[in-house]
N, C-alpha and C positions, 0 to 999 in steps of 0.2 A: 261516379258510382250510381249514384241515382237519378240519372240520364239511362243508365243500362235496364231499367226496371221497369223505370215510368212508361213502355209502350205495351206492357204485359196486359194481357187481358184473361177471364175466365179459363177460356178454354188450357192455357199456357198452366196455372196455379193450377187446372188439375192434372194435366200431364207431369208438370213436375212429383203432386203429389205421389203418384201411381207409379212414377220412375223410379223413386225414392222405397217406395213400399217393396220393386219388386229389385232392386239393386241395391240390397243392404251391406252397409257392410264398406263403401264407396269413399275414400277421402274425398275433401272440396278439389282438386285437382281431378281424380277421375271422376269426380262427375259433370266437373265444366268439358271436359275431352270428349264426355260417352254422349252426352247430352246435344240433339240433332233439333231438336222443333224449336229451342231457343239460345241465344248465344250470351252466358252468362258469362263475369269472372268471378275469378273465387272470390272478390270481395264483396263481390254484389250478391251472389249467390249464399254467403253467408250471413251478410247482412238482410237481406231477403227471410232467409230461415229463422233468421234473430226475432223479424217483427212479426213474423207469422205465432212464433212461440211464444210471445208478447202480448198479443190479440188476438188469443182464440177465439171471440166473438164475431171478430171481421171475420174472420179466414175460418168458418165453423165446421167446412169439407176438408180443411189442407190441416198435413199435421197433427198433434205437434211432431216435429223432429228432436231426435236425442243425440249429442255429438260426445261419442265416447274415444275419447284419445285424438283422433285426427278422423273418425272414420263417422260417416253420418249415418242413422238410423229413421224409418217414421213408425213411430210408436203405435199405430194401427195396428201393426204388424203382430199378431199374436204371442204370446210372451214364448207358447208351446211352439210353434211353428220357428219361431227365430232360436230359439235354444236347438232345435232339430238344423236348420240351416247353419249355425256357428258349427255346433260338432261336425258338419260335415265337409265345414269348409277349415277346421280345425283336421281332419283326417287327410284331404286332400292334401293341404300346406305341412304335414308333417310325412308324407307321402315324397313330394316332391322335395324335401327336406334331405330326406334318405337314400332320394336317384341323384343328387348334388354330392353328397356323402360320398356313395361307390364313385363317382365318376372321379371325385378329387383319390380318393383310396387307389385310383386304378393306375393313376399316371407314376 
């Protein structure tokens, strides 16, 4: 796991941070899948997020990150802006919800 870590440099910690900020919402599995500039596993990737949230002094730019149920957040992220993105991905997912609904209703 921390063979997986040890080659990360700057530019990597802020890319994650910024991927994290703009793909809220992301289990450790879609974000080791979605995630292209470095090749994480979810164990490293969480344990990664664990010491960043640990040591906000080292990592003063990154984080912190919030893990609410299985789905990762970065706290940067506006309290207002992320409550506007849940509802909407709350309408979308209840959305798609209801076009599964009819389709089972139809058969």
């Amino acid at each position: 796991m921390m063979n997986n870590i040890e080659g990360m440099d700057e530019e990597t910690f802020k890319a994650l941070d910024v991927f994290i900020q703009n793909n809220i919402g992301l289990t450790s599995s879609e974000l080791v899948k979605r995630i292209k500039f470095y090749t994480f596993t979810e164990e490293s990737l969480e344990h990664l997020l664990d010491i960043i949230n640990k040591n906000p002094q080292s990592f003063n730019e990154q984080g912190p990150f919030i893990k609410r149920g299985e789905k990762w957040y970065n706290k940067k992220k506006m309290k207002k802006e992320m409550i506007i993105e849940l509802k909407e991905e709350n309408i979308r997912l209840n959305q798609e919800l209801n076009r599964y609904k009819k389709m089972l209703g139809s058969q």
